[in-house]
C-alpha positions as CSV (number, residue, x, y, z in Angstrom):
1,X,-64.7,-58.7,-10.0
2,X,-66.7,-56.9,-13.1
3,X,-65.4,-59.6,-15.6
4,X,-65.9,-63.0,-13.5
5,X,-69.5,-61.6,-12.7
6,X,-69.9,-61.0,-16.3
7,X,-68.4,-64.4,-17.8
8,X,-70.0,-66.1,-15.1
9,X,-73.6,-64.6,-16.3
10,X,-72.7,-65.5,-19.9
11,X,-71.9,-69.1,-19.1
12,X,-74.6,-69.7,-16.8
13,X,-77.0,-68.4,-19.6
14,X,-75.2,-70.8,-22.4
15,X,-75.7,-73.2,-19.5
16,X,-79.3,-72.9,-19.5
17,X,-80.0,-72.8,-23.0
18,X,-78.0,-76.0,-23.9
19,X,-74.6,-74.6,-25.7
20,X,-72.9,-77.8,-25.0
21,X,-71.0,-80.1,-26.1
22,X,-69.3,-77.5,-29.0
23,X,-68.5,-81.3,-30.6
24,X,-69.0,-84.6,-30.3
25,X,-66.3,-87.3,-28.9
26,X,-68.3,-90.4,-28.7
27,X,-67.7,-90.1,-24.6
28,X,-71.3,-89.0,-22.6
29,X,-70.9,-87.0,-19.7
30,X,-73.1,-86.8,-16.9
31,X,-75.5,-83.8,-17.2
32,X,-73.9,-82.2,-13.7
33,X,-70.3,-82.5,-15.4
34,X,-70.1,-79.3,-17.2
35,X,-72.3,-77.0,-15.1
36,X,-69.5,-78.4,-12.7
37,X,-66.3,-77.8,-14.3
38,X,-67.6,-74.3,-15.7
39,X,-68.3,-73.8,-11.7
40,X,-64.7,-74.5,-11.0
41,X,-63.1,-72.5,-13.6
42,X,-65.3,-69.6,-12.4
43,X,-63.6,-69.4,-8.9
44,X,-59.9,-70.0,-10.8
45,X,-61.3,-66.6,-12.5
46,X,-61.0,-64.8,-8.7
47,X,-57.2,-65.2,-8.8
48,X,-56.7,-63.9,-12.2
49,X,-54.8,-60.6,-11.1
50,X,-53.8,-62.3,-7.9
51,X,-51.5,-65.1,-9.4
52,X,-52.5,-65.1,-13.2
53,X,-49.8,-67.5,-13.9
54,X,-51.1,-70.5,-11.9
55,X,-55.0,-69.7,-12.5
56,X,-54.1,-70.2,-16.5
57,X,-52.4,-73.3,-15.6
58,X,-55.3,-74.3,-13.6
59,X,-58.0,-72.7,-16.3
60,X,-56.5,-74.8,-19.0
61,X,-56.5,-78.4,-17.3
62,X,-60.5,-77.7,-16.4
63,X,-60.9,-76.6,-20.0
64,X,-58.8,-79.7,-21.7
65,X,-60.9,-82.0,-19.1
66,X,-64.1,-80.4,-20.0
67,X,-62.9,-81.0,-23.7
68,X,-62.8,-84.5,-22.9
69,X,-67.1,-84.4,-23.2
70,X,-67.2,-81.9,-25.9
71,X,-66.2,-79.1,-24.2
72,X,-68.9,-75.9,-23.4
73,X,-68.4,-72.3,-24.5
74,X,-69.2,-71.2,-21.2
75,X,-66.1,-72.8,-19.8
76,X,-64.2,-71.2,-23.2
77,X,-65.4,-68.1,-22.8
78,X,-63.8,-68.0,-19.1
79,X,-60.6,-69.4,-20.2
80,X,-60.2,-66.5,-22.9
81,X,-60.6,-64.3,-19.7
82,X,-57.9,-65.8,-18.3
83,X,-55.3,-65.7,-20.6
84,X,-56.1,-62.2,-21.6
85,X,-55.7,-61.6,-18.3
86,X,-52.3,-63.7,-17.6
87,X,-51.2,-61.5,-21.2
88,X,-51.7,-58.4,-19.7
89,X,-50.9,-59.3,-15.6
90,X,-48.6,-61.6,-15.6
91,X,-44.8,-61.1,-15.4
92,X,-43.3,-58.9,-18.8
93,X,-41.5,-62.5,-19.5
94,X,-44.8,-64.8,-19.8
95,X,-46.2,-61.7,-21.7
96,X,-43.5,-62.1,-24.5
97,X,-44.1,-65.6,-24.2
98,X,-47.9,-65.5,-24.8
99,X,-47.3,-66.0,-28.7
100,X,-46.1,-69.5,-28.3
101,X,-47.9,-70.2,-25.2
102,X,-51.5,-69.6,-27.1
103,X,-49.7,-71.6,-30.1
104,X,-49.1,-74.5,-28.3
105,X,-52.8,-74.1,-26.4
106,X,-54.0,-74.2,-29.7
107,X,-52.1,-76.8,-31.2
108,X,-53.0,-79.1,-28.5
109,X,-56.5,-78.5,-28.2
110,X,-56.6,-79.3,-32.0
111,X,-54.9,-82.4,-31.5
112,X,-57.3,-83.7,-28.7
113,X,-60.5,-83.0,-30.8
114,X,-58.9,-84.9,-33.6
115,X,-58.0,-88.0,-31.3
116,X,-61.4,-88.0,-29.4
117,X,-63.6,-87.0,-32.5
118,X,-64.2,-89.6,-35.4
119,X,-64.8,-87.1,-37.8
120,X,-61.5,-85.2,-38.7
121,X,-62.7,-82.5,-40.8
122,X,-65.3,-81.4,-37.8
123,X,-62.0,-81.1,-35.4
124,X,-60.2,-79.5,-37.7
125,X,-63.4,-76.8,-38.2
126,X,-64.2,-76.9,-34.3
127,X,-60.6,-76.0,-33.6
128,X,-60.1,-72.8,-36.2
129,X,-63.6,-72.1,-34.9
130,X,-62.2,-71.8,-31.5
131,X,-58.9,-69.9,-32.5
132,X,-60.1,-67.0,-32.1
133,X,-60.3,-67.2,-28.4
134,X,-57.1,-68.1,-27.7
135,X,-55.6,-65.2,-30.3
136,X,-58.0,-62.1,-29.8
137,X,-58.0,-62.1,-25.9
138,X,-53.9,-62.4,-26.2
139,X,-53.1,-59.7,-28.4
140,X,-56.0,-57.1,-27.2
141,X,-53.9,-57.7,-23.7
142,X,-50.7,-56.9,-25.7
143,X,-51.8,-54.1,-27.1
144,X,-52.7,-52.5,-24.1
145,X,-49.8,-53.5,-21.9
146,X,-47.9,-51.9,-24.6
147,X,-49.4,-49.1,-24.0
148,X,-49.3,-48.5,-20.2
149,X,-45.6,-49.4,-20.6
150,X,-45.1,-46.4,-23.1
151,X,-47.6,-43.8,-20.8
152,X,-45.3,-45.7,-17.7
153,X,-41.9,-44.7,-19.5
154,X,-43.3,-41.4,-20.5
155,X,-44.3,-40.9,-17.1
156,X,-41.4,-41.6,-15.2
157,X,-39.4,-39.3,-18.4
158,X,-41.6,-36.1,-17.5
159,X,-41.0,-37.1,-13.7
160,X,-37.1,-37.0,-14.2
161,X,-37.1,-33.8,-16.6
162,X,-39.5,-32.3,-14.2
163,X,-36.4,-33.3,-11.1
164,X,-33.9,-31.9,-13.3
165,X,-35.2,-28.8,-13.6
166,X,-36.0,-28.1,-9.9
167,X,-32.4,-29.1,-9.4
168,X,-31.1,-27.0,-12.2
169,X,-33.8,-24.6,-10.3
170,X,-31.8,-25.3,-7.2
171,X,-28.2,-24.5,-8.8
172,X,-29.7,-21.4,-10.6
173,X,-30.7,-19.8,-6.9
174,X,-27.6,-21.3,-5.3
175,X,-25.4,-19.9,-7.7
176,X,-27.5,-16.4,-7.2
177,X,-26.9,-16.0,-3.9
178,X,-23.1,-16.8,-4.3
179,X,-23.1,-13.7,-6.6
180,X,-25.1,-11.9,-4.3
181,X,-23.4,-12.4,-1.3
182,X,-19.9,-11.7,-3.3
183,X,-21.6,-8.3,-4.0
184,X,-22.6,-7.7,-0.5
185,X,-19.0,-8.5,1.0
186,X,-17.5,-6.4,-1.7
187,X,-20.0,-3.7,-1.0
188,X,-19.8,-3.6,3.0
189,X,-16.4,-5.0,3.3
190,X,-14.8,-2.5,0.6
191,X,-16.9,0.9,2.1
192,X,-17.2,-0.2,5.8
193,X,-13.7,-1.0,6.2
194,X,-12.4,2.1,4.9
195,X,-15.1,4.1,6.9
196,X,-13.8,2.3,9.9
197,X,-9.8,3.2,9.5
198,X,-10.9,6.8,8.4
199,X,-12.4,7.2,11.5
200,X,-9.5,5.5,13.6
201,X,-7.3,8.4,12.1
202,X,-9.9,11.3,13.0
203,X,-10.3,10.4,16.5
204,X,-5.9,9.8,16.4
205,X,-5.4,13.1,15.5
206,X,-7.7,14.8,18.1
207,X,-8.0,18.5,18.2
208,X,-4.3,18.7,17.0
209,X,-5.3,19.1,13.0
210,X,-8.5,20.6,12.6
211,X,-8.2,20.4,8.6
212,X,-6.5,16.9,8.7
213,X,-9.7,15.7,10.9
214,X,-11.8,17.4,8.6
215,X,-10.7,15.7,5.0
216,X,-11.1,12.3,6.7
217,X,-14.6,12.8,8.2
218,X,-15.4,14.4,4.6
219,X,-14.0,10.6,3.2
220,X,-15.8,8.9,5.8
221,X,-19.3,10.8,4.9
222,X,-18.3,10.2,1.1
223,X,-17.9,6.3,1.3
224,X,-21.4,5.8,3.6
225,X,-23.1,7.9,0.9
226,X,-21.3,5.6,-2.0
227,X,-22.0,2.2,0.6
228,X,-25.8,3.4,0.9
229,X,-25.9,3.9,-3.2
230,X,-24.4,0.6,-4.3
231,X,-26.9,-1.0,-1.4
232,X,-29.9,0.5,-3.2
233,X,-28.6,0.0,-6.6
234,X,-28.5,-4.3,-5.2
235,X,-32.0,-4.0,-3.7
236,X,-33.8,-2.2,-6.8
237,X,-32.1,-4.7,-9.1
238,X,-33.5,-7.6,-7.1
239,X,-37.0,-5.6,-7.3
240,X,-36.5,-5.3,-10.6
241,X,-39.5,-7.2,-12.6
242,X,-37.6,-7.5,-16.3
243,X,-39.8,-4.7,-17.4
244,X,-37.2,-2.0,-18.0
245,X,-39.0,0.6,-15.6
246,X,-36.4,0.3,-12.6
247,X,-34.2,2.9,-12.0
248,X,-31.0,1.7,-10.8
249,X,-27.6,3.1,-10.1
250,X,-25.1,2.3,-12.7
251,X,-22.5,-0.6,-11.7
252,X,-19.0,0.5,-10.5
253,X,-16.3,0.5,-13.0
254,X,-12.6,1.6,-13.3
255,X,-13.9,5.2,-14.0
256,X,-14.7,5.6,-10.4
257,X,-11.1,4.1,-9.2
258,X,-9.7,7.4,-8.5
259,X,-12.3,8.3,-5.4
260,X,-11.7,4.5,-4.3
261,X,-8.3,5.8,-4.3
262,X,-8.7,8.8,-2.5
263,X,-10.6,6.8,0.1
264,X,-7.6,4.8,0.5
265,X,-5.0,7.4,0.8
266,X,-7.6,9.5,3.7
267,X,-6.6,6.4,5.9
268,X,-3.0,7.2,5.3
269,X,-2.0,5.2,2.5
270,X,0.6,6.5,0.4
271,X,-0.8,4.7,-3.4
272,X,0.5,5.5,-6.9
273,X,-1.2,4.9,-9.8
274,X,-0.4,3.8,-12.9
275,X,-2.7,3.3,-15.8
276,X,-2.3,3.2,-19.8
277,X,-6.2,2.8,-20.1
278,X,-7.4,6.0,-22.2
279,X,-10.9,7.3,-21.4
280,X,-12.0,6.6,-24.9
281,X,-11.6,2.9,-24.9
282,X,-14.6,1.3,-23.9
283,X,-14.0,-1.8,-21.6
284,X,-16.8,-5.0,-21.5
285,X,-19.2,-3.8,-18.9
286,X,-17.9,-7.3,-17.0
287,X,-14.4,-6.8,-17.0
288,X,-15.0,-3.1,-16.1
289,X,-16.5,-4.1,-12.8
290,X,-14.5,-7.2,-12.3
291,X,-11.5,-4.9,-12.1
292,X,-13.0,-2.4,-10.3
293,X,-13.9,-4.8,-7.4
294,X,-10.8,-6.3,-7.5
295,X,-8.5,-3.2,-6.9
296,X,-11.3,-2.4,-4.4
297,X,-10.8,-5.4,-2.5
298,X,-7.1,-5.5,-2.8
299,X,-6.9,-2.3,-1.5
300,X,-9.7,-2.9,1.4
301,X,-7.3,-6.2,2.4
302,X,-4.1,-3.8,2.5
303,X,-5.8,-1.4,4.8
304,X,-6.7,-3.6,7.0
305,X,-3.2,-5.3,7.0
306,X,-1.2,-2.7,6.1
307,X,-2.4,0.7,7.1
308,X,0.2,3.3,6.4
309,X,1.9,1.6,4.2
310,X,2.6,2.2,0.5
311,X,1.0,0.7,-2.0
312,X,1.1,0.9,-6.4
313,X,-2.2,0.1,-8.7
314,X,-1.2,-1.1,-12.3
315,X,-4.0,-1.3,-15.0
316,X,-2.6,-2.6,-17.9
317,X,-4.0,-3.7,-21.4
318,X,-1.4,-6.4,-22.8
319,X,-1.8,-9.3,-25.7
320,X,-5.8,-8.9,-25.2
321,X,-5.8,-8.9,-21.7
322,X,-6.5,-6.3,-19.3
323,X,-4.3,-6.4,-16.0
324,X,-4.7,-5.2,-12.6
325,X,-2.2,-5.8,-10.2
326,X,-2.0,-4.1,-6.8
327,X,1.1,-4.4,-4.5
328,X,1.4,-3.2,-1.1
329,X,4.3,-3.2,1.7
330,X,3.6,-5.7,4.1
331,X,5.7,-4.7,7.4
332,X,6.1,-7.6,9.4
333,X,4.5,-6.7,12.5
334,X,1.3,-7.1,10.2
335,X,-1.6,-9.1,11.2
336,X,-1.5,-11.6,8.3
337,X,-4.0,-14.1,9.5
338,X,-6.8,-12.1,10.7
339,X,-9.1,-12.3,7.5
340,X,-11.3,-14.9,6.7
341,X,-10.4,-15.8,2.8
342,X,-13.5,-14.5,2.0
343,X,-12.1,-11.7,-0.1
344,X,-9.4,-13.6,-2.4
345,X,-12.0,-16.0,-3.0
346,X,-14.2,-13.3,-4.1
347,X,-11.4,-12.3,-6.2
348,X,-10.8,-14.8,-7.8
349,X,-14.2,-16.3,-8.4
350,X,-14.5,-12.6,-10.3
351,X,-12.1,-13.1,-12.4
352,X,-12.7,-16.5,-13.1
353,X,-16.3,-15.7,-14.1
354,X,-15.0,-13.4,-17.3
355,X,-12.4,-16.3,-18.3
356,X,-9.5,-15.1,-16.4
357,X,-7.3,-16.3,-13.5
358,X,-6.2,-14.2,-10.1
359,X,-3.0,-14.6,-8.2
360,X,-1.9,-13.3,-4.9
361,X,0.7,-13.9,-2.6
362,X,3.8,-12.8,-1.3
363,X,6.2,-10.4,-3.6
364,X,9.1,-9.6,-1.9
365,X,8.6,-7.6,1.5
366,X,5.4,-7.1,0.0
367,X,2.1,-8.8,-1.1
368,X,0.7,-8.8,-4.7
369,X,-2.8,-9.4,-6.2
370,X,-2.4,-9.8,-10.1
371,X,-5.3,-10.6,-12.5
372,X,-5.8,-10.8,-15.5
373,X,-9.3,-10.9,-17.4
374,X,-9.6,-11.5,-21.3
375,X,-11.1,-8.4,-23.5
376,X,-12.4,-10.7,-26.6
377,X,-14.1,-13.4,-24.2
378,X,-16.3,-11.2,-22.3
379,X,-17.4,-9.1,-25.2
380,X,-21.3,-10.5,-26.1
């Protein structure tokens, strides 16, 4: 609304002091003829934005029939307005088409001046006189279309980086609490379950072993104080502010297998143990607790379905590999179908997460859990 006040106050003011006809064409015009034509291209100015396509259309017959008598710069001055406005509004194809558009404007308006003035070197001089407001109003409009099309792309660039990283934001805390709850399961699962079939055998054997009764209470005090540990060693890691001044509790390893061992065998397990792994060979801190938990949660899973039964550990270190395999009878009275999954799938989302694979399944009368987790991958 700024601009057509503003061409309309120009035009009106060329109006008043006489700045027309630009030229002559031998035609006289009737003194209202401009004022009224200038008036008419000043309302086609209202629909510039609106429909800039048919308001240049419009702009340029009133112009080419005001040209007819000379022509006025008010009514020139307007029509620049409205092709810089069609450049920079209009649809992106018109806007590419503005070169030829203002070319053929130009070449026309020429062309009429020569037929309708006698003097050919004053058309020619009138129309190169008049160029420039066909070709400055055009390519300013360019220019800054250009522009808001780059700051538009650049824009919508920052708004998709900026979606990406909340989703990779997303998958980062998604992926977090996986990890944490496979630490809480192996955590409560591993300790809880064992405190739970250590005390099953206490209260079976009654006053009738003292000593027995006492050795399994002593396991079932041990794994609540190693359950309550690992649980505080979890919540002061997720404290933890990066600055080094936390004090947490060392992650479980196969050092420690032996008391998750003896856990095992206070619930009446009968396990042997076999293990080639010499106590000065220094394990990846990964694989160390991605074996640990493993043989922790094979075990926990035999307990549950197996209790009483026999069951053999294997660490191994073979070709670059280390091994753990844990096999346990299986009687068949067993209740095979009581877990969830949630364990093997822990498993073997462990081992998958250090470059190795886990299988379990049946062996024999028995049931298997063999993995086997890369030494030179999981080194830094």
């Amino acid at each position: 609304m700024a601009v057509t006040v503003s061409s309309v106050a120009i035009g009106v003011l060329l109006l008043v002091i006489g700045w027309f006809p630009l030229f002559e064409t031998g035609l006289t015009a009737p003194p209202w003829l401009h004022p009224i034509l200038f008036g008419c291209i000043c309302v086609v100015e209202l629909f510039r934005r609106r429909a800039p396509i048919a308001a240049l259309t419009v702009g340029f017959a009133l112009l080419a029939a005001d040209g007819v008598f000379g022509a006025s710069m008010a009514a020139l001055i307007v029509f620049a307005d409205l092709l810089y406005a069609a450049t920079l509004y209009g649809p992106r194809q018109l806007s590419r088409n503005m070169v030829p558009i203002t070319s053929a404007i130009t070449i026309a308006s020429v062309g009429v001046m020569t037929v309708l003035t006698p003097n050919i070197r004053t058309a020619i001089v009138t129309g190169l006189a008049v160029l420039p407001f066909f070709v400055i109003p055009m390519w300013w409009a360019t220019n800054i279309r250009q522009h808001k099309e780059i700051a538009g792309a650049e824009r919508r660039s920052a708004m998709q980086l900026t979606r990406i990283g909340e989703l990779g934001q997303r998958a980062a805390v998604a992926a977090e609490r996986a990890k944490m709850a496979r630490d809480l399961h192996d955590v409560i699962s591993g300790h809880l379950s064992a405190i739970a079939l250590q005390s099953e055998a206490a209260l079976s054997l009654g006053n009738a072993s003292p000593e027995a009764a006492r050795s399994v209470l002593t396991s079932v005090r041990e794994n609540s104080v190693r359950a309550l540990e690992e649980m505080r060693a979890m919540i002061e890691l997720l404290r933890a502010d990066g600055s080094g001044r936390d004090e947490t509790v060392a992650p479980a390893g196969l050092s420690e297998l032996s008391a998750l061992v003896d856990s095992a065998r206070a619930s009446g397990m009968a396990i042997e143990v076999r293990s080639d792994i010499d106590e000065s060979f220094t394990l990846p801190a990964a694989v160390n607790l991605t074996a640990y938990r493993i043989a922790q949660e094979a075990l926990t899973n035999a307990m549950k379905h197996a209790p009483q039964a026999r069951a053999r550990v294997e660490i191994r270190l073979l070709d670059g590999s280390l091994t753990v395999e844990v096999v346990n009878d299986l009687p068949a009275a067993s209740r095979r179908g009581d877990g969830t999954g949630t364990g093997l799938l822990n498993m073997r989302e462990r081992a998958t997460a250090v470059g190795g694979s886990l299988a379990a399944g049946p062996s024999g009368a028995g049931w298997q859990v063999r993995a086997v987790l890369p030494l030179l991958q999981a080194r830094p």
